[in-house]
N, C-alpha and C positions, 0 to 999 in steps of 0.2 A: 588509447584502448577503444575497439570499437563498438557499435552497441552492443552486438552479439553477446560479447562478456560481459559487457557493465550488466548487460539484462539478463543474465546465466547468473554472475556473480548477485545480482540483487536477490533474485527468485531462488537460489539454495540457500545464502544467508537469511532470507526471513522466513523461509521453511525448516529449515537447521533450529534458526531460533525458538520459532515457536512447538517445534518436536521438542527440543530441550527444556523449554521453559513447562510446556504441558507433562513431559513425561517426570521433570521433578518434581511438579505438585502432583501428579500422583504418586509419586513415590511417596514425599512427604504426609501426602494423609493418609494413603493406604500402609505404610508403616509405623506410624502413629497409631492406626485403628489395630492394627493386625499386634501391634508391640502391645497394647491396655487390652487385647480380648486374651493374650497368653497371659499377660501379669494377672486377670482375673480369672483364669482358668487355675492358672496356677494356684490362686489365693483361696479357687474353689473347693480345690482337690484338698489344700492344707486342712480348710473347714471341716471336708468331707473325712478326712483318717481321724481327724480328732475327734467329732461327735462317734464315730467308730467305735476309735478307745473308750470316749466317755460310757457309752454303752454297754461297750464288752466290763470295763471296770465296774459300774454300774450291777449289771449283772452277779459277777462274784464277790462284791460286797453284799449285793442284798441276798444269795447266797446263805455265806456267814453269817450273816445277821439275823438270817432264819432258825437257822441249826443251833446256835448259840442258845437259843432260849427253849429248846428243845427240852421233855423232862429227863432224852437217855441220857444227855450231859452230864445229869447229875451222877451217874456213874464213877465219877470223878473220884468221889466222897469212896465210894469202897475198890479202888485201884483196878476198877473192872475187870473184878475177878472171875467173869462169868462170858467175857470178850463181849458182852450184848456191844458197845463202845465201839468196838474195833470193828465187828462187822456190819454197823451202822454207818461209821465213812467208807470201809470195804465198798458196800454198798453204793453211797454215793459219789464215790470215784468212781466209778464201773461205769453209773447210768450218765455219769457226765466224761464220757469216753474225750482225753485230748483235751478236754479243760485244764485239767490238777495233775501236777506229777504225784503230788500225794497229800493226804490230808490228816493231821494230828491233831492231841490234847495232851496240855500239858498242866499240872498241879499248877497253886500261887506260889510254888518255888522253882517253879519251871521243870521240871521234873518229869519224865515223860510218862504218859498213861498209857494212850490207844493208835493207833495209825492204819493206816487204809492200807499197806505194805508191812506182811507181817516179818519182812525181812529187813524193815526199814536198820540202819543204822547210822544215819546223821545225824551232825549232833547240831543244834539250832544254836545260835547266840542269842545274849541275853536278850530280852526283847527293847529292857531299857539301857541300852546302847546307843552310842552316837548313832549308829548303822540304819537305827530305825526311824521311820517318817511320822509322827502322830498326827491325824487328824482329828474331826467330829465328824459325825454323821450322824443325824438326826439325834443330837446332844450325847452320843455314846462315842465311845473314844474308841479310833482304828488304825491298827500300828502297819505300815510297809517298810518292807527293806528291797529296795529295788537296785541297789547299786555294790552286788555281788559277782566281781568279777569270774571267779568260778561256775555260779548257775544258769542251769538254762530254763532259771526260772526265780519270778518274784514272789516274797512272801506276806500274805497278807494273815493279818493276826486278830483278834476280839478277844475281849473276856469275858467269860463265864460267870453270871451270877450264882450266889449259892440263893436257890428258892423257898430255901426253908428255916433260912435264918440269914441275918445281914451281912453281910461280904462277899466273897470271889472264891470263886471255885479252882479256877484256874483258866486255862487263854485256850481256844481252838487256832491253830492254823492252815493253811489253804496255799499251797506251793505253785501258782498259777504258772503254766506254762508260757512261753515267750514266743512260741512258734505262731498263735493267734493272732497277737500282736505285730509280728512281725509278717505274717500274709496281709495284716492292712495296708504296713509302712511300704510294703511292695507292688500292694495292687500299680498296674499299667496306665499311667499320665494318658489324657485323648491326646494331646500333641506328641507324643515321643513316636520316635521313626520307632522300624522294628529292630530288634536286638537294641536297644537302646538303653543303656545305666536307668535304675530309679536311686536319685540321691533324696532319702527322707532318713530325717532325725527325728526321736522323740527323746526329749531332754525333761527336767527334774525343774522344779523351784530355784533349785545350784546352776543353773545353765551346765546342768552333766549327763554326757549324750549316756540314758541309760538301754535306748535300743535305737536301730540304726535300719537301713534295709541291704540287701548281701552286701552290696559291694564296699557300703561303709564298713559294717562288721568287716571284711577281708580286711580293709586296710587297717583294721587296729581301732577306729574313734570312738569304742565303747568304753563307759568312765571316762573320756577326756573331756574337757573345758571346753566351749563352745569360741573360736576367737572372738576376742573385746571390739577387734574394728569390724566385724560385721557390724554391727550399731542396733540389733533387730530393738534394741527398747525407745529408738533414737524418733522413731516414727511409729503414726497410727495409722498408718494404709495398709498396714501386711503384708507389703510386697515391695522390693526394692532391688536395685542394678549393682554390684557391689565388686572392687577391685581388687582379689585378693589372692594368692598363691595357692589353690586347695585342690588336692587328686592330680597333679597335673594340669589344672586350668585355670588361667589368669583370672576369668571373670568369670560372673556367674546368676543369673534372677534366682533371689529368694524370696520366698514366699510363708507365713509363718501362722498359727492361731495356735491360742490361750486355750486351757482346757474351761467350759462351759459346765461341766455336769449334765446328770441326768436327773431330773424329777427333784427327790429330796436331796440326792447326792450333788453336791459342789463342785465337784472336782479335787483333785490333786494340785494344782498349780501348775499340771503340766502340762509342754506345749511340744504342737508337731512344727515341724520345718521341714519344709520340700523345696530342693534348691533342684537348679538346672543348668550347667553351660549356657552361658551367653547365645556362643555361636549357633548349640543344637538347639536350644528356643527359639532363637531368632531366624531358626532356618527357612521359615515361609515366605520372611518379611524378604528372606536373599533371594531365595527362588522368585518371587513377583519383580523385585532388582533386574534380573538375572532376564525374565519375560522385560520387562521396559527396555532393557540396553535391545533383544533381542528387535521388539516395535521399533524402538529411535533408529537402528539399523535398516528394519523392513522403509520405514518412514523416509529416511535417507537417500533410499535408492530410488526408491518413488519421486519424492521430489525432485532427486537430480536428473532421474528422467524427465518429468514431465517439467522441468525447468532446462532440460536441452531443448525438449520440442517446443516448448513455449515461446524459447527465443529466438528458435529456429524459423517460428511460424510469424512471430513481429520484423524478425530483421531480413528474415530472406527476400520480402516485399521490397521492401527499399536497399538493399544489398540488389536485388534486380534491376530498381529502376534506375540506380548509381550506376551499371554498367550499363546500359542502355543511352545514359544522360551522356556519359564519355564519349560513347559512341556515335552518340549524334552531334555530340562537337563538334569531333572530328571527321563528318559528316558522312557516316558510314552507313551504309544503308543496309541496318538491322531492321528485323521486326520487332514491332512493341512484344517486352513479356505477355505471358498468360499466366495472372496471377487468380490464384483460389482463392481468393476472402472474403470476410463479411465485414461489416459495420466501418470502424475509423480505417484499415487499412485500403479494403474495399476504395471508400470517398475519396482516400489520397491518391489512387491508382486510378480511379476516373478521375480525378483532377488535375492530375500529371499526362495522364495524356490529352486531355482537353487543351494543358497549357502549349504540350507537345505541338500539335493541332494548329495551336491558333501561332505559333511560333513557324512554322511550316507555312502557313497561309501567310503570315508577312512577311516572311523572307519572299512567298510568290509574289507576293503585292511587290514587295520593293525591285523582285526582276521584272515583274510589268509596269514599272512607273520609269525606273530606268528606259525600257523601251519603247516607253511611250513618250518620254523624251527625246529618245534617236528620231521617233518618229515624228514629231514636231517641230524640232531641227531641222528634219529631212521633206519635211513639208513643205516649211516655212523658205528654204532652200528652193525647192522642186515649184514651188509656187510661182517665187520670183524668176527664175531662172528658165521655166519650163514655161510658163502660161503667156509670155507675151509674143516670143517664138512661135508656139501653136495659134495663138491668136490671129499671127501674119499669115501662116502656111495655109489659116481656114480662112481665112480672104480672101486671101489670092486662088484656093480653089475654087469659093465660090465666085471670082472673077471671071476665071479662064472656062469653068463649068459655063458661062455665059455667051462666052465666042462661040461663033457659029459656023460649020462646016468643018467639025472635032470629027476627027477619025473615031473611029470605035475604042482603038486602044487607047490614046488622049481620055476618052470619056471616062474609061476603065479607071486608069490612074488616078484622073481628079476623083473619082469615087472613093478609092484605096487612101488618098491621102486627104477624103475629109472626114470619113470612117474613121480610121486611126487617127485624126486629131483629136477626135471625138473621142476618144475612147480612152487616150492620153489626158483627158481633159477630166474626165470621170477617176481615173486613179488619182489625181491630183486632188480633187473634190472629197473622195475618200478616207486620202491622209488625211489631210487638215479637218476633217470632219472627226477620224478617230483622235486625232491630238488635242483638239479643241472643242469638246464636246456646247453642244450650244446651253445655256444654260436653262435648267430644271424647273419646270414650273407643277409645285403638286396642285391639285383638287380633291375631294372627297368627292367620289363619287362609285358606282358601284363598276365590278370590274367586269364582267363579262361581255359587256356591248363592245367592249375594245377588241376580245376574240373574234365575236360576229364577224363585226366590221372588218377584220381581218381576211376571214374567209371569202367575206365578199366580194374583197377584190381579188384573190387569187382563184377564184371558183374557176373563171377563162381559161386561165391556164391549167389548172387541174381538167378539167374537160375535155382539153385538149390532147390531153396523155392517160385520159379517162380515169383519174385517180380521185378516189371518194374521200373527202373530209369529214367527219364524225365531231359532234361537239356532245360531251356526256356531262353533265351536270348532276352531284354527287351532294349538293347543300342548297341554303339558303343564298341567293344572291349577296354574298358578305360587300360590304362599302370600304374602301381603305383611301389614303390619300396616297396618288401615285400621276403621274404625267404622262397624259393622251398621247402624245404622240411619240416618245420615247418608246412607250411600251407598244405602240402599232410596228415600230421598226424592229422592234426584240422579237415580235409572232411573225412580221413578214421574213427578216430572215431565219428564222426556224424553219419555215412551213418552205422556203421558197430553199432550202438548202436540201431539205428533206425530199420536196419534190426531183429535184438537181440528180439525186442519189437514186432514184426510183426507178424501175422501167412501167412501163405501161398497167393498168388494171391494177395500180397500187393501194396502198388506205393509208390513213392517215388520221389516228385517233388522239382527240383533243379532251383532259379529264380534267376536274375543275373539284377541289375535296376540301370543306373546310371543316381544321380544326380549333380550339379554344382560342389559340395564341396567331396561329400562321393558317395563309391558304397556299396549298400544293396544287402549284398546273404541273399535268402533264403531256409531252407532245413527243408521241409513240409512229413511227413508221415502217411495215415491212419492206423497206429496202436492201439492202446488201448488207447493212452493219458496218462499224469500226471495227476495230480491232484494239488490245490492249494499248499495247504504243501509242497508238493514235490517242485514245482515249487521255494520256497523259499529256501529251500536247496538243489540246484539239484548242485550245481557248487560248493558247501561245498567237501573237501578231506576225503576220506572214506565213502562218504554217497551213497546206490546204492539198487538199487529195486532188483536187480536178485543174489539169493544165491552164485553164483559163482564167480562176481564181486567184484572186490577191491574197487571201487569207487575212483578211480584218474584221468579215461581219460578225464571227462568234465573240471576236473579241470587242467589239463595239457592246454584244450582246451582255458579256460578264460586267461590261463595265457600268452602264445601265443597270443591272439588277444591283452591284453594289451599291451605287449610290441610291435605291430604293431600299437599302439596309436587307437586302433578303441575299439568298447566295442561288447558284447553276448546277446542276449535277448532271452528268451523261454515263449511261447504263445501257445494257439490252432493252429490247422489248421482248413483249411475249412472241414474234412473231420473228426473231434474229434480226431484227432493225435495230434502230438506234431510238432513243428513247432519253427525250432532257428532262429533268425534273427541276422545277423551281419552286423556291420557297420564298412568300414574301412576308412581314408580317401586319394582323391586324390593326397594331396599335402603333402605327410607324407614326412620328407625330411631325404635322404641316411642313415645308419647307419652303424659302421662296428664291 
């Protein structure tokens, strides 16, 4: 596998990972918070219809309880024969419009007297019937009958004191309407979507749904049993998750409260229930699910973008210099990549070609050591073979140069043939000079007197072909340890190569620049220039632009700054000449 993918495959796996790991802890506590703000909302709303009821109950008992002790009651006593009775609850049925279907008195034998409807014809059950609910209320006893499948309404009942002597007169009752009631059990839940069912029960002391809100009335649950596995007595939190086949839906939050009362009044013992579909309560917790998977998604793509580019931007560097490295194996002559980067890739890519570099430089080292071995062979050859021969030929011409009454041309010859011994004798000197270099002596001592003294001697000749030498001095005269006379042969064949190339009224600028580590000479001429080619082989042994050259002094030249640990460079000048740069450095340490 190659890095590309390992580093694709790393950077989507621990992006994946932690998209996943992050988006289900917020899942988990923002459903968690989101599931206990509805179980309290719900448990809210329960609170909220029962104190309602208690209220509204509240109210039409204290009602009755007024009117009861009222003295037209006593009416009772002469079968209100004069209707004052009748059109006294007349009366307050009327001003409490939508409270009371209707309001009665009945005798202590239950017998009827007076009614707010004087068309009334219903006929009431006994009060002391199972049917009926007795409480206290403020130590006086108060009868309901709430669980009349026929009405659309419950009856609340008092009795009547006789004020004028000890006993009972007989009972007022109070037919409250259910439609009240029932706008509470329906009021609109804050969580419910719109069109949305309200499931509320208000159930009895019996656990017997005695009102419901529409949709439970439609289905029949008024009068019926509250199911046993709900559990609502099973728990004091008021609120619970619950698994059970009801309306159509498996599950369901309920939510529950106790009647409280109001003031003196206790309550009833009745309790509201507001239940809800699982799935519709918990529809916010889905929809925030629903945004997470949509994020993990957004998340996803993102990271597996910017973990293509990621590893696109780590591996394409070295995927570059891997085909680069082939290349120069096989020793193909590519250009180095042009890599974009910063920081670690950056340093590998300057260091890879640095190695490149110095891997290139010793393969040149090893073909100029190679050849500087033909060349010492070929020296050492040429020495023996060549100098003792020469040696006889210049004897014998300086002999015969000696005889006297030599023709002109005789003269000529012995000339020609001590000139070229001479001359044969210098390339010989050459070789074995470049193959053999004499051995190195450093000094510390400061470097620019060795330029001087360069020019100095060559000033005759520059004069001669009227070429100015310039010496520019760009520092402190820096001190390094290097060998006097090495380095006079490195500036004479510069300067004297330079000249060679030059025609008349030439210059020839000499710069001298130091830095922390290294001092930069440079030695600039407007002459004719190299050319690229050349420039690649200009420091090759034997290689030389002018018929009469050997082509070994640049190369004597490189060989000498190596062993002073600096390196050669040749470039233009400002002026299209040729122009050497050497680097040596300061801290080259002693050598002997």
């Amino acid at each position: 596998m190659t890095i590309r993918y390992r580093l694709l495959i790393s950077y989507i796996f621990i992006s994946l990972a932690s998209s996943i790991l992050i988006t289900l802890m917020f899942f988990s506590h923002f459903s968690t918070a989101l599931t206990e703000e509805i179980e309290s909302d719900l448990k809210i709303e329960a609170l909220s219809m029962m104190q309602q009821t208690d209220w509204y109950l509240f109210e039409r008992i204290q009602n009755i309880m007024t009117w009861k002790n009222l003295e037209i009651m006593q009416d009772i006593r002469v079968q209100d024969i004069d209707k004052r009775l009748a059109s006294f609850l007349q009366e307050m049925n009327t001003g409490y419009q939508g409270m009371y279907q209707f309001l009665l008195t009945v005798d202590q034998n239950q017998q009827f007297i007076a009614a707010s409807d004087r068309q009334f014809n219903i006929v009431l059950p006994n009060i002391h019937t199972s049917s009926w609910q007795t409480t206290s209320i403020s130590k006086q006893q108060l009868y309901i009958q709430a669980n009349n499948p026929k009405s659309s309404f419950f009856s609340l009942a008092v009795k009547i004191p006789d004020q004028f002597q000890p006993g009972l007169l007989g009972y007022l009752h109070a037919a409250v309407e259910w439609d009240s009631i029932y706008r509470i059990l329906e009021s609109p839940l804050p969580f419910l979507q719109n069109k949305s069912h309200s499931y509320t029960l208000l159930i009895d002391q019996n656990n017997t749904i005695i009102a419901a809100s529409h949709a439970l009335r439609n289905a029949g649950l008024l009068l019926t049993q509250v199911p046993e596995d709900w559990g609502l007595e099973n728990t004091e939190k008021g609120v619970q998750q619950i698994n059970s086949p009801f309306l159509h839906y498996q599950d369901w939050m309920v939510a529950w409260a106790k009647s409280t009362g109001h003031r003196s009044y206790k309550g009833l013992g009745w309790k509201v229930i507001v239940m809800h579909p699982l799935d519709n309560a918990l529809e916010p917790v889905w929809q925030m699910w629903y945004m997470l998977l949509g994020f993990l998604a957004f998340t996803t793509l993102l990271a597996t973008a910017i973990s293509f580019w990621t590893a696109h931007r780590i591996s394409n560097p070295i995927i570059q210099l891997a085909r680069f490295t082939r290349a120069f194996m096989l020793d193909k002559k590519t250009e180095p990549p042009f890599i974009k980067a910063s920081g670690e890739i950056a340093e590998l890519n300057e260091q890879f070609m640095l190695m490149v570099s110095n891997l290139e430089q010793s393969q040149q080292d090893r073909i100029r050591i190679a050849k500087f071995a033909v060349i010492a062979e070929m020296a050492a050859t040429m020495a023996h073979e060549i100098r003792t021969p020469l040696g006889i030929l210049r004897s014998s011409a300086q002999i015969l140069k000696r005889e006297k009454n030599l023709s002109p041309i005789a003269a000529e010859m012995i000339g020609f043939i001590s000139s070229e011994t001479t001359r044969l004798n210098q390339l010989v000197s050459s070789l074995l000079e470049s193959s053999r270099p004499r051995e190195t002596h450093f000094s510390r001592r400061a470097f620019t007197p060795v330029i001087e003294h360069t020019i100095e001697l060559l000033r005759p000749q520059a004069e001669k072909k009227y070429i100015t030498i310039s010496l520019d001095k760009h520092c402190i005269d820096d001190e390094l340890n290097y060998d006097w006379d090495q380095m006079l042969q490195v500036f004479l064949n510069l300067m004297m190569n330079a000249m060679q190339h030059m025609q008349e009224n030439g210059h020839i600028a000499i710069s001298i620049l130091s830095t922390d580590s290294h001092l930069m000479i440079q030695v600039a001429d407007d002459g004719s220039g190299i050319s690229d080619t050349q420039k690649e082989n200009i420091f090759e042994p034997f290689y030389t632009s002018r018929k009469e050259g050997i082509g070994l002094g640049l190369t004597v030249v490189q060989q000498i700054i190596s062993t002073h640990q600096g390196s050669i460079e040749i470039s233009d000048s400002q002026w299209g000449g040729a122009c050497f740069t050497i680097h040596l450095p300061l801290n080259n340490k002693d050598k002997t």
